[in-house]
FIZA-352787 format. One record per residue (C-alpha): x, y, z; residue in three letters; chain. Coordinates in Angstrom, 3 decimals. Layout:
{pt {X; Y; Z}; "ALA"; "A"}
...
***
This chain:
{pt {0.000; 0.000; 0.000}; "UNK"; "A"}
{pt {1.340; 2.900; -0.787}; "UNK"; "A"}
{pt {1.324; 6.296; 0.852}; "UNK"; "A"}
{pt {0.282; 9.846; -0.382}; "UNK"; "A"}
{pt {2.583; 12.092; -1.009}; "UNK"; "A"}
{pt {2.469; 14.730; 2.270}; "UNK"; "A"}
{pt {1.086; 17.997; 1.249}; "UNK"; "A"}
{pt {3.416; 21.181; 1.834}; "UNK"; "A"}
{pt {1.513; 24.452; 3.665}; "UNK"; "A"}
{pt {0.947; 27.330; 1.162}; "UNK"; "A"}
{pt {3.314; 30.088; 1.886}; "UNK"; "A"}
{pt {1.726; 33.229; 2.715}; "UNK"; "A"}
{pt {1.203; 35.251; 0.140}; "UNK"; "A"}
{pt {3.108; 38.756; 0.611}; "UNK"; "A"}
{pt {1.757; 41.518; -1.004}; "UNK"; "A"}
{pt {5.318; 42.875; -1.638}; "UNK"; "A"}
{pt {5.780; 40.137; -4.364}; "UNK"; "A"}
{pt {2.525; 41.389; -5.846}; "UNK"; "A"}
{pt {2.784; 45.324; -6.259}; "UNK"; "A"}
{pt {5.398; 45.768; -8.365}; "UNK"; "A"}
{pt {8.507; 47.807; -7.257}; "UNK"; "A"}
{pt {7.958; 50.374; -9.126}; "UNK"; "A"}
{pt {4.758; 51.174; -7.961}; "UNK"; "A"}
{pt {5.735; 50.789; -4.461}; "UNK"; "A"}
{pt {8.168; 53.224; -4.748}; "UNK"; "A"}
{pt {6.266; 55.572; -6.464}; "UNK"; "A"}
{pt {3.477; 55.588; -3.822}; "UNK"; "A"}
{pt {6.553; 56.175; -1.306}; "UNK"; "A"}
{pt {7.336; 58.647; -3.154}; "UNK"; "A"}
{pt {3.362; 60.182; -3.357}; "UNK"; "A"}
{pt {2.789; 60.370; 0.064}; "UNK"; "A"}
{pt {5.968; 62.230; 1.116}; "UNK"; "A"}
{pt {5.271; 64.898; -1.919}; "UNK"; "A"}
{pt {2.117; 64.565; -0.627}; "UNK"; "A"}
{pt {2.828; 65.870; 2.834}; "UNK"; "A"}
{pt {5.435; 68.755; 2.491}; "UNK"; "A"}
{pt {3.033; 69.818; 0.037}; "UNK"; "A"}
{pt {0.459; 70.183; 2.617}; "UNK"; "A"}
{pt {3.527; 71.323; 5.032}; "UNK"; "A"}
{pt {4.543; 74.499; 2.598}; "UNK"; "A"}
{pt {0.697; 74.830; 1.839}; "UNK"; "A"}
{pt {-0.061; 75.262; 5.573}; "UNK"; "A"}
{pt {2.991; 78.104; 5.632}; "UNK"; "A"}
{pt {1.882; 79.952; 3.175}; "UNK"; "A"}
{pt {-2.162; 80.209; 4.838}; "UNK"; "A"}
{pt {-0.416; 81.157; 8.278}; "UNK"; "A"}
{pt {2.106; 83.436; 6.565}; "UNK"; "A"}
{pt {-0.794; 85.479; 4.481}; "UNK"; "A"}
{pt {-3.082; 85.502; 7.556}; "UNK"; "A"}
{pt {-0.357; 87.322; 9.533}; "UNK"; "A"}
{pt {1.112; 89.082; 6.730}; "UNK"; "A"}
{pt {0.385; 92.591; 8.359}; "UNK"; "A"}
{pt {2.902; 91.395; 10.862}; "UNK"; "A"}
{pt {5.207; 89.844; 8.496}; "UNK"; "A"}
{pt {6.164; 91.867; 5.477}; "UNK"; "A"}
{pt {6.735; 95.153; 7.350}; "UNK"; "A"}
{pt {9.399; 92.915; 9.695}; "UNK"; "A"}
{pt {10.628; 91.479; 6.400}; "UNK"; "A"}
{pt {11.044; 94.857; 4.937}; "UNK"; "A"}
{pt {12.249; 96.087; 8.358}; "UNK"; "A"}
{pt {14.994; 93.024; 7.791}; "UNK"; "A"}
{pt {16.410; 94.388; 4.677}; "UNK"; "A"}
{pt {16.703; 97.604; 5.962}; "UNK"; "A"}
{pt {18.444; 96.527; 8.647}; "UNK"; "A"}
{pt {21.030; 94.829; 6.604}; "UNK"; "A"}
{pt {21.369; 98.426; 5.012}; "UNK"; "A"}
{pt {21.818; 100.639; 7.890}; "UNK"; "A"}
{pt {23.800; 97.562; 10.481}; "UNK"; "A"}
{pt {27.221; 97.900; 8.856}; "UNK"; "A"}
{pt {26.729; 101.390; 10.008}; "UNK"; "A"}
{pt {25.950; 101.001; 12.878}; "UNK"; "A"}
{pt {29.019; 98.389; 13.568}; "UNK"; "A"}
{pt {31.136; 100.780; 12.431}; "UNK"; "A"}
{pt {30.277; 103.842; 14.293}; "UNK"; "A"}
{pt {30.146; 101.479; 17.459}; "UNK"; "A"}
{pt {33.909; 100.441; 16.501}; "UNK"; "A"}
{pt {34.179; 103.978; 16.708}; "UNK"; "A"}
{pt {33.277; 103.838; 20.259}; "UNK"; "A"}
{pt {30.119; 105.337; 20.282}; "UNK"; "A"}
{pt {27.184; 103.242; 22.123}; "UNK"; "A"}
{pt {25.143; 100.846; 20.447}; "UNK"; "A"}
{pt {22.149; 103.359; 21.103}; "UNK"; "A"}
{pt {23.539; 106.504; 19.974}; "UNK"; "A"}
{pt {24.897; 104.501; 16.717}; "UNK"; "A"}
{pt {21.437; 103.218; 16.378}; "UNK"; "A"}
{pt {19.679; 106.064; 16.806}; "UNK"; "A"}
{pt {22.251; 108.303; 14.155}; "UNK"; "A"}
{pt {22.253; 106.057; 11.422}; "UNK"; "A"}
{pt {18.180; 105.475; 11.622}; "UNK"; "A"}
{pt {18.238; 109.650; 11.625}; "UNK"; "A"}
{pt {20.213; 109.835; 9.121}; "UNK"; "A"}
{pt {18.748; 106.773; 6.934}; "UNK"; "A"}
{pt {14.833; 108.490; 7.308}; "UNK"; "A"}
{pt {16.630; 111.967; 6.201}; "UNK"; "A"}
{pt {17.612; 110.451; 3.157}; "UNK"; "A"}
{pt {14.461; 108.725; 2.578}; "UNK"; "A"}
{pt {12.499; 111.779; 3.453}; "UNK"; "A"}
{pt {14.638; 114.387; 1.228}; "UNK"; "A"}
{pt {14.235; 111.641; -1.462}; "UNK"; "A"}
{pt {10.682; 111.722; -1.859}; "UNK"; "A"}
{pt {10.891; 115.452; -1.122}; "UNK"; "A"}
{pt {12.701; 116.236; -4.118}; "UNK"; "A"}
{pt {10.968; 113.858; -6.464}; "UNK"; "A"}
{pt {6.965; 115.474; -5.213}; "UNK"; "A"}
{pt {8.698; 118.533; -5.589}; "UNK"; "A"}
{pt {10.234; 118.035; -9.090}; "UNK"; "A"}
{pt {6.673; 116.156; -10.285}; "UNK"; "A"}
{pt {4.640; 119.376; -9.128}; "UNK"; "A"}
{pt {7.134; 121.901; -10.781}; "UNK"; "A"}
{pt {7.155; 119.644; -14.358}; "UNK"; "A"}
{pt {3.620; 118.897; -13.978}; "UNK"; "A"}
{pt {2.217; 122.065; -16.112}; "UNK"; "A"}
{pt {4.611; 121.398; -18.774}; "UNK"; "A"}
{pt {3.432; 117.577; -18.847}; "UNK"; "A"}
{pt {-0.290; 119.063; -19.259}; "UNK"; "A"}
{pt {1.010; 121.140; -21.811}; "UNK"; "A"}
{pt {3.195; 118.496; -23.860}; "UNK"; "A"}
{pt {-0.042; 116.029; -23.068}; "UNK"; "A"}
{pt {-2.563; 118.561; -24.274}; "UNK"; "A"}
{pt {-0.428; 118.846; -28.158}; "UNK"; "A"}
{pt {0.162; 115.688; -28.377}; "UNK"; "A"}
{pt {-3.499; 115.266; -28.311}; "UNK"; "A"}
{pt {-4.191; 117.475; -30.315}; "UNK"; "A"}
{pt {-1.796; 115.703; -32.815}; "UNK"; "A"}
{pt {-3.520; 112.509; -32.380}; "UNK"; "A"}
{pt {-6.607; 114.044; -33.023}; "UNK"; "A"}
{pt {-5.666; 115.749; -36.341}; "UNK"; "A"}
{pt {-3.671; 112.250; -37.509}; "UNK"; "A"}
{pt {-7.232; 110.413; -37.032}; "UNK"; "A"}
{pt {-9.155; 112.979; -38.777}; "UNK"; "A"}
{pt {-6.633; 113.813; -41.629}; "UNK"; "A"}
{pt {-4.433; 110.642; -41.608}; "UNK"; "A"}
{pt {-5.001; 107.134; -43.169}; "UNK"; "A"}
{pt {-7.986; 106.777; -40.994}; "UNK"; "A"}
{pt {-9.958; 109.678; -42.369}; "UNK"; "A"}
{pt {-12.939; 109.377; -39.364}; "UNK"; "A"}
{pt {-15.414; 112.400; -38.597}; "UNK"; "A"}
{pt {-15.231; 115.089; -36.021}; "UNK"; "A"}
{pt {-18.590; 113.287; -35.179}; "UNK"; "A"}
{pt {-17.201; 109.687; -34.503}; "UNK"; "A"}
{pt {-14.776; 111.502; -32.205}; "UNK"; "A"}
{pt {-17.219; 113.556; -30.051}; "UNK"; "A"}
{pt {-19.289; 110.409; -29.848}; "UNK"; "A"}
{pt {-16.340; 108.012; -28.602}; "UNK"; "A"}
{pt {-15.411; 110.878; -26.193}; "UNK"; "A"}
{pt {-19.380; 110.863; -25.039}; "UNK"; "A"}
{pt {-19.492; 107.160; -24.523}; "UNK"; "A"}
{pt {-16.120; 107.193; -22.055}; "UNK"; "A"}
{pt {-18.073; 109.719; -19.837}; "UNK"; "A"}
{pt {-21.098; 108.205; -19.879}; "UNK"; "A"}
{pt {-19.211; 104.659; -19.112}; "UNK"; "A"}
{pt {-17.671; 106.522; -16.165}; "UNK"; "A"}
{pt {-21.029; 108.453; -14.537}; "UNK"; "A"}
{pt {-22.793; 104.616; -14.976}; "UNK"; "A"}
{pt {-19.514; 103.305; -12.969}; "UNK"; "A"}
{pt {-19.589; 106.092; -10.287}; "UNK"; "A"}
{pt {-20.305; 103.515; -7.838}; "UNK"; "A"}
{pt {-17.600; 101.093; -8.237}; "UNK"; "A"}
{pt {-15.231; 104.219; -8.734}; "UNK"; "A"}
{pt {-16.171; 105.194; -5.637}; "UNK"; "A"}
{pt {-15.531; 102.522; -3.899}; "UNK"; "A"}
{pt {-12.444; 101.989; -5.376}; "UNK"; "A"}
{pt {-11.223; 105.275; -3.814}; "UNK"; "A"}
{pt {-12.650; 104.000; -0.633}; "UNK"; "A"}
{pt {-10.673; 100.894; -0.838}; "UNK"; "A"}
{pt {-7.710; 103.287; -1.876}; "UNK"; "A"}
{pt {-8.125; 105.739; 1.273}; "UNK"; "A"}
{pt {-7.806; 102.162; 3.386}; "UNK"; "A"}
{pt {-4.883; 100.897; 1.541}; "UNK"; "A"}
{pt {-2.982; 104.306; 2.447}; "UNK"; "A"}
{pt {-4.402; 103.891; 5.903}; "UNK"; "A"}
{pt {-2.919; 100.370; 6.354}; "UNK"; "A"}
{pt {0.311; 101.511; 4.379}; "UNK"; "A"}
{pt {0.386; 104.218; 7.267}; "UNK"; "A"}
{pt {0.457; 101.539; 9.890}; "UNK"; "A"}
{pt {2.475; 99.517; 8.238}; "UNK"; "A"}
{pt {5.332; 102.133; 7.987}; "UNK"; "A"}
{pt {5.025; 102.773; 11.779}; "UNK"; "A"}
{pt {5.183; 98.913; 12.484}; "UNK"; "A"}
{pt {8.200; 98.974; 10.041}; "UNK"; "A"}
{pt {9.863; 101.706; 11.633}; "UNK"; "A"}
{pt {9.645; 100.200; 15.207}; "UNK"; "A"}
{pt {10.783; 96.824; 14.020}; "UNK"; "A"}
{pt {13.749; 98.243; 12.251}; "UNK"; "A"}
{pt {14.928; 100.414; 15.706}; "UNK"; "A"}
{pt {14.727; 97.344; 18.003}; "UNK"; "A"}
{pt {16.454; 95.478; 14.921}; "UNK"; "A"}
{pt {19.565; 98.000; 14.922}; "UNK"; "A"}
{pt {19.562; 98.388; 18.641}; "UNK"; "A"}
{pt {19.141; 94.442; 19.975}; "UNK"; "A"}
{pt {19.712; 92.650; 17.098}; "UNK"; "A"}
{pt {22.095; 90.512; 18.564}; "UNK"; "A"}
{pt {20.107; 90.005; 21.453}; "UNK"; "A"}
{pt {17.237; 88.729; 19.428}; "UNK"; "A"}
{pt {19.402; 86.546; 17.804}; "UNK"; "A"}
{pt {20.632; 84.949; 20.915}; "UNK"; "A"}
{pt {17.211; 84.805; 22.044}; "UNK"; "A"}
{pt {16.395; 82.242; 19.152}; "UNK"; "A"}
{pt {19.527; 80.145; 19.629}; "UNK"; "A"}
{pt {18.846; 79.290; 22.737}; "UNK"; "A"}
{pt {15.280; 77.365; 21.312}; "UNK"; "A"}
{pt {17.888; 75.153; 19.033}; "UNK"; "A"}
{pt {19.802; 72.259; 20.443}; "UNK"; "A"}
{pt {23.126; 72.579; 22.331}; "UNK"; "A"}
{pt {24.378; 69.713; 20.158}; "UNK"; "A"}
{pt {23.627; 71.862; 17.105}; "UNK"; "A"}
{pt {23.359; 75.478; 18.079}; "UNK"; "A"}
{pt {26.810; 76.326; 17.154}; "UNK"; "A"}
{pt {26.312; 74.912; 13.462}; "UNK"; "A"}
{pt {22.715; 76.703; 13.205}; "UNK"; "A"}
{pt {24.595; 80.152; 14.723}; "UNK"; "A"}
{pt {27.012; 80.082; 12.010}; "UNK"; "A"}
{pt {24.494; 79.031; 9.445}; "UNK"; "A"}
{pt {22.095; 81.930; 10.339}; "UNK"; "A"}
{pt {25.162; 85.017; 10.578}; "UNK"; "A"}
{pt {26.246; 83.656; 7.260}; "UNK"; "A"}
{pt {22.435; 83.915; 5.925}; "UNK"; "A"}
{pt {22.038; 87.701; 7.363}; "UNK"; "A"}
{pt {25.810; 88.468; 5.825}; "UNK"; "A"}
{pt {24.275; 86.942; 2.214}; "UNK"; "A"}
{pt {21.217; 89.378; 2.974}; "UNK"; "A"}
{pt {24.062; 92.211; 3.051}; "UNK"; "A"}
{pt {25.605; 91.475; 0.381}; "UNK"; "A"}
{pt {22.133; 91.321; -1.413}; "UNK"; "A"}
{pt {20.863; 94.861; -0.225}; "UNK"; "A"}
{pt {24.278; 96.194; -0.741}; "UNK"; "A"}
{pt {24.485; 95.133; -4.582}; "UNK"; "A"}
{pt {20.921; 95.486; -5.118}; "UNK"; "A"}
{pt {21.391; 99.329; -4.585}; "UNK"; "A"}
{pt {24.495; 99.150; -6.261}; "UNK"; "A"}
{pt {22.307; 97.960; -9.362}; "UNK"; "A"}
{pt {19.559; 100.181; -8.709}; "UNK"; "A"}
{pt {21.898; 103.669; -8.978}; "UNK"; "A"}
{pt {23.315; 102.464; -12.433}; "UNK"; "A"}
{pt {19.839; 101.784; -13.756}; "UNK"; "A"}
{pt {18.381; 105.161; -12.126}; "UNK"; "A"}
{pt {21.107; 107.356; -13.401}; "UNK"; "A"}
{pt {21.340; 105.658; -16.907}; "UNK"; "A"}
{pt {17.818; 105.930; -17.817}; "UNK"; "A"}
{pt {17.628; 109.519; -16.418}; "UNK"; "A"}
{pt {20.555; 110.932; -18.357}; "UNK"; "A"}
{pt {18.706; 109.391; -21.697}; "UNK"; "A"}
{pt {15.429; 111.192; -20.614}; "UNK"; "A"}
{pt {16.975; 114.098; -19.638}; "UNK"; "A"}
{pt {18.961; 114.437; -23.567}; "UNK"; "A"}
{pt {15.688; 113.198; -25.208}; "UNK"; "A"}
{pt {13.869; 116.250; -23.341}; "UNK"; "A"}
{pt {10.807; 114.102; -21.535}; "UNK"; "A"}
{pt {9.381; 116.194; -18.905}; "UNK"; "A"}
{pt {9.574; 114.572; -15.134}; "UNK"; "A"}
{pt {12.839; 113.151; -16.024}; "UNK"; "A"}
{pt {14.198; 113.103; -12.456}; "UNK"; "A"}
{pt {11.240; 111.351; -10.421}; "UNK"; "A"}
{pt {11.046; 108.840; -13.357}; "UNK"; "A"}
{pt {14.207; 108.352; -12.210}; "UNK"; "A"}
{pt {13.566; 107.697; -9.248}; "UNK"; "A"}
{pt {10.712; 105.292; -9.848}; "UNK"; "A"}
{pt {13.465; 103.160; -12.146}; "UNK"; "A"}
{pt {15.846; 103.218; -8.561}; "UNK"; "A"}
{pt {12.702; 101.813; -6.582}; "UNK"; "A"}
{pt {11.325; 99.288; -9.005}; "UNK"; "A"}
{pt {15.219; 97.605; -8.893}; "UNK"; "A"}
{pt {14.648; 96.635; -5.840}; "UNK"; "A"}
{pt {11.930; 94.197; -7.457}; "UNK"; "A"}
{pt {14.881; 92.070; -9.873}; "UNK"; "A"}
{pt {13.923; 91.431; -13.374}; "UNK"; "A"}
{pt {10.617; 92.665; -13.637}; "UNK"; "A"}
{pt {10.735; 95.845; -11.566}; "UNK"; "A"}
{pt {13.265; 98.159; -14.019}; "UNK"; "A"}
{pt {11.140; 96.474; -16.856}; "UNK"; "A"}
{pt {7.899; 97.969; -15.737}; "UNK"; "A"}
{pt {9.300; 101.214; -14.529}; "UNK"; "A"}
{pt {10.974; 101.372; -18.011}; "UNK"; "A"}
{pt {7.799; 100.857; -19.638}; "UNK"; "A"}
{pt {6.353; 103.696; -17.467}; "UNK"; "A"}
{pt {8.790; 106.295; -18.721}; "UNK"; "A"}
{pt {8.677; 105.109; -22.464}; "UNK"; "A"}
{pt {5.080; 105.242; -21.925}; "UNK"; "A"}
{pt {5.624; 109.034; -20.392}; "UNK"; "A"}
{pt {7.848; 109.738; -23.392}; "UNK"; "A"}
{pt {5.270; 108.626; -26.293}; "UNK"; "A"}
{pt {2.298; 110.327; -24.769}; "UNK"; "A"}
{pt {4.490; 114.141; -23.884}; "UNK"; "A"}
{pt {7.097; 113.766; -27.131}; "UNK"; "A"}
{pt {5.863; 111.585; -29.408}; "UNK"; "A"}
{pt {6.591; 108.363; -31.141}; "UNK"; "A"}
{pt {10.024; 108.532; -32.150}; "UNK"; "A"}
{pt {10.796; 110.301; -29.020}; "UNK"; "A"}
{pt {9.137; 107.023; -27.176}; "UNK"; "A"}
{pt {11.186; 104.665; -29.545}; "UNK"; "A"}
{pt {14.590; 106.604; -28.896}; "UNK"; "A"}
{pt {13.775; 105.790; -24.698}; "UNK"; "A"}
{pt {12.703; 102.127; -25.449}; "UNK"; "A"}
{pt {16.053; 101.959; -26.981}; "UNK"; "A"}
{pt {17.938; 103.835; -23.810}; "UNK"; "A"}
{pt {15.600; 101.339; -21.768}; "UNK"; "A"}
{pt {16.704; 98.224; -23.728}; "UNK"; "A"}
{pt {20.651; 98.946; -23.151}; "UNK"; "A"}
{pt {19.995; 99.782; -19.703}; "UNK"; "A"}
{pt {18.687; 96.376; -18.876}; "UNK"; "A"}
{pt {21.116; 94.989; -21.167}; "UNK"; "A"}
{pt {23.668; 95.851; -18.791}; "UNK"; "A"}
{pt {22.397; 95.137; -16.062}; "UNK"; "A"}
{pt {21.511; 91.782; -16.856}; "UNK"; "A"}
{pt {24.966; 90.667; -18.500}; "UNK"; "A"}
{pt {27.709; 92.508; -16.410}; "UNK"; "A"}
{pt {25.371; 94.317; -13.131}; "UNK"; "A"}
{pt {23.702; 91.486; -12.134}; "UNK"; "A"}
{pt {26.378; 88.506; -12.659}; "UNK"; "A"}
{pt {29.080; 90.572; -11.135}; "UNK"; "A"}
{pt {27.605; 91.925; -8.102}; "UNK"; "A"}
{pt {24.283; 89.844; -7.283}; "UNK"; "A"}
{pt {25.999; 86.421; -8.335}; "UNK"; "A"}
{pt {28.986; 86.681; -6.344}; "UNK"; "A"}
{pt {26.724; 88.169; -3.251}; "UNK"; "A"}
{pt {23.616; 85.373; -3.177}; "UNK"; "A"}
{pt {24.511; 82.793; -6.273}; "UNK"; "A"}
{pt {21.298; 82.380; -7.133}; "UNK"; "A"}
{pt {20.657; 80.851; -10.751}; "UNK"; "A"}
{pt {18.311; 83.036; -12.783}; "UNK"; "A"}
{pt {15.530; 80.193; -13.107}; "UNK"; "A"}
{pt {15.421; 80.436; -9.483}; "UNK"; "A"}
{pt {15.429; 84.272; -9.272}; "UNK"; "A"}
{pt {11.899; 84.094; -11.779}; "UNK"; "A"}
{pt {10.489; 81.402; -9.626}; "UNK"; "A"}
{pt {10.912; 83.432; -6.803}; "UNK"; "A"}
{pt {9.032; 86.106; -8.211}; "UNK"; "A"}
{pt {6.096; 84.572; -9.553}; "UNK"; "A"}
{pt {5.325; 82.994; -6.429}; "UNK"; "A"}
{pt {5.983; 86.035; -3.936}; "UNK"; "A"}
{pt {3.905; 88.124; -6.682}; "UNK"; "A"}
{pt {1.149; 85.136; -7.013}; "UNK"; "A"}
{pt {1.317; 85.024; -2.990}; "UNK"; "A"}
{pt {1.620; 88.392; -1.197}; "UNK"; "A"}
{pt {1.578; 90.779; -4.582}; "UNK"; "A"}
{pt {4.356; 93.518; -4.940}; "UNK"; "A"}
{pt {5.761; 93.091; -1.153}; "UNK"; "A"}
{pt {6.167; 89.150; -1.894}; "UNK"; "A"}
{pt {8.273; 90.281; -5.151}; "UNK"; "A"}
{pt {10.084; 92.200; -3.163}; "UNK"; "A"}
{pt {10.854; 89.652; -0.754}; "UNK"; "A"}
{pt {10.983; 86.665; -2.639}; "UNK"; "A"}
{pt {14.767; 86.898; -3.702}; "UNK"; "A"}
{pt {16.082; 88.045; -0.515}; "UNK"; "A"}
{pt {14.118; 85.151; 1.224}; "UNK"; "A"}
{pt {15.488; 82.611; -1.451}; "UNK"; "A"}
{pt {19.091; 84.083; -0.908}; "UNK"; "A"}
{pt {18.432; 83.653; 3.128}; "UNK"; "A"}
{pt {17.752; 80.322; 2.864}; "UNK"; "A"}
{pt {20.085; 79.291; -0.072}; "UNK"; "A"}
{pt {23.116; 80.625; 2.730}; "UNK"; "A"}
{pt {21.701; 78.901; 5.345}; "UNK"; "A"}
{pt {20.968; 75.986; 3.942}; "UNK"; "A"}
{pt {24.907; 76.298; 2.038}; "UNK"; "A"}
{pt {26.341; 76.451; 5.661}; "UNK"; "A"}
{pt {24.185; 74.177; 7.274}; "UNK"; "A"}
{pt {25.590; 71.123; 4.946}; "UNK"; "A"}
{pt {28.731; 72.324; 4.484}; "UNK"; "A"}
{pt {31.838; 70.240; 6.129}; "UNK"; "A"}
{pt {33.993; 73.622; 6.605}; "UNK"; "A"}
{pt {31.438; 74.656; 9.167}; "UNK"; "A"}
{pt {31.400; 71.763; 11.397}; "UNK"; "A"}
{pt {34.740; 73.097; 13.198}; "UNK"; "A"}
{pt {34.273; 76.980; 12.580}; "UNK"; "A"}
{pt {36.982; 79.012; 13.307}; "UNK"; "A"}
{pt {36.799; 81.884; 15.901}; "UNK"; "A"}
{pt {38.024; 84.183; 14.261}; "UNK"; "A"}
{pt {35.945; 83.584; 11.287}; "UNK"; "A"}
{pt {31.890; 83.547; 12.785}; "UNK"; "A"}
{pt {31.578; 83.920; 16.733}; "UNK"; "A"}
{pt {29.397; 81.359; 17.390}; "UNK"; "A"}
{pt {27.212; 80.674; 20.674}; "UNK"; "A"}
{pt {28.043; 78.471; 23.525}; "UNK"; "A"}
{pt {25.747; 76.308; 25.496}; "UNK"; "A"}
{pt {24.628; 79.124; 27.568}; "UNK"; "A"}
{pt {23.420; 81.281; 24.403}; "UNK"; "A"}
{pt {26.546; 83.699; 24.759}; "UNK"; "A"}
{pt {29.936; 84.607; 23.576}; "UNK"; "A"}
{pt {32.386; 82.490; 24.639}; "UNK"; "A"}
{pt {34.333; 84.619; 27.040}; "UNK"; "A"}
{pt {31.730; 87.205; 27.632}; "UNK"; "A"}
{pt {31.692; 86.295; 31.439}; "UNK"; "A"}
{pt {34.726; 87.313; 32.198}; "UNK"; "A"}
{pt {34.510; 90.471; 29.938}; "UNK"; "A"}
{pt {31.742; 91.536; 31.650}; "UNK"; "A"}
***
């Protein structure tokens, strides 16, 4: 008699022979996307609900990196941190103040002569329509004329609340500057106090490596500001010497609008630029406007091949893609004050980040970055004081 063969259990089937690798990694993969997605997406809600909070202290940031060299040097000096404060905040407002002085005051003295350049070159319009290739009636011109008004009187309402929303905006910008302004003093005054302050949340084991990491970011937000205005003269004063030879009136606050906008990269001088060429064809005409495209055009031109490489690369090194990126999304996100902030954040992080996985700042020198101890001072400081 023979036996039956004995029957062997089943292994268990594992699902990890069954989903292909592939797949498996690729959901790996999905989640994780999936969650610093959500991560980032849940920064940027909390960052635009407290945004009146947050861009005047980012703006109050870059300012600081202005004005704190100053104020380092006068204290080497040996003046007190106060008093250095407090002079180079004076003197930065003054300059500020006398700034926008001199360009309201230059706008209301070339205004007339605008009105006047405006008013002929209206009237040449008008006569090229009527005489020109065109060839329309005096009629169809009084009638388009009496269809703008009447599309304005049936859009009083919205108007009007547009200047209502205006008045607030100037309200808030008000309050904003103040918030700014008291931000920035504390910033100058106790910077390094606040800085110590936020050490001391970090890690013993790592606070020395996130120390150097963050005085390395703030020194890349120097350099920025520092080569950003170095960018923004060149572009001011080159575009306002070829307005001031083409004769267009409000040469010098045009000017100064080109200065301000190059503090937005790329797009800023572009759309200031397009404001003066716009200034140009409407008071001097077309081949006036087409002589300032062209100062425009070789304006940017240098600033984009020799400006911005030479000062802006070797101060953040931040590849162009990444400088457009930026942009967009601080533009998309908090409008022109995330422009303006976008880069400087992105350069921020890019140092911080640098130093953070760098080997040459595991074992930083003294000399080189004073760094915290476990206490959240100077090493040394004790026995100074």
């Amino acid at each position: 008699m023979t036996s039956e063969p004995r029957k062997r259990p089943l292994a268990p089937l594992e699902v990890t022979n069954v989903v292909p690798r592939g797949l498996r990694v690729a959901a790996a993969l999905a989640w994780r996307l999936a969650v610093v997605a959500l991560a980032l997406y849940g920064l940027m809600l909390v960052a635009g609900y407290f945004a009146t909070v947050l861009i005047p202290m980012g703006i109050a940031l870059l300012l600081a990196a202005l004005m704190v060299p100053g104020v380092d040097k006068l204290v080497e000096w040996r003046l007190k941190k106060g008093l250095a404060a407090a002079i180079v905040l004076i003197a930065g407002l003054a300059v500020i103040g006398g700034l926008l002085t001199f360009v309201i005051s230059e706008f209301s003295t070339g205004l007339p002569q605008l009105q006047t350049q405006v008013a002929q070159s209206l009237e040449t319009i008008k006569a090229w329509l009527i005489d020109g290739p065109l060839h329309l009636r005096q009629e169809q011109l009084k009638d388009f004329l009496d269809n703008i008004i009447e599309t304005i009187k049936k859009n009083q309402a919205e108007i009007t609340s547009g200047a209502l929303t205006t008045a607030a905006s100037i309200g808030e910008g008000l309050a904003g500057f103040i918030l700014t302004l008291f931000i920035l003093i504390f910033f100058l005054y106790d910077g390094e106090g606040i800085w110590k302050f936020l050490c001391r949340g970090v890690p013993a084991n790592v606070r020395e490596r996130v120390d150097v990491a963050g005085r390395r970011s703030f020194a890349s937000l120097v350099s920025y500001v520092r080569a950003t205005a170095a960018v923004a003269v060149v572009d001011a004063v080159g575009i306002g010497i070829g307005l001031a030879i083409v004769g267009v009136p409000l040469a010098v606050p045009l000017s100064a609008l080109v200065f301000l906008g190059a503090f937005i990269p790329i797009i800023g001088a572009v759309i200031a630029g397009a404001v003066a060429v716009l200034v140009a064809l409407v008071a001097n005409g077309f081949v006036a406007s087409l002589i300032v495209l062209a100062i425009v055009i070789a304006v940017m031109q240098l600033e984009s091949h020799i400006l911005q490489p030479w000062l802006l690369g070797r101060a953040v090194r931040l590849h162009p893609l990444a400088v457009v990126l930026a942009i967009t999304a601080g533009l998309v996100a908090a409008g022109i004050p995330g422009a303006l902030l976008a880069v400087p954040l992105l350069a921020v992080l890019n140092a911080g980040i640098r130093s953070l996985l760098s080997d040459r700042d595991r074992h930083v020198d003294g000399d080189d970055v004073d760094v915290l101890d476990d206490s959240g001072s100077r090493p040394g400081s004790r026995a100074e004081e």
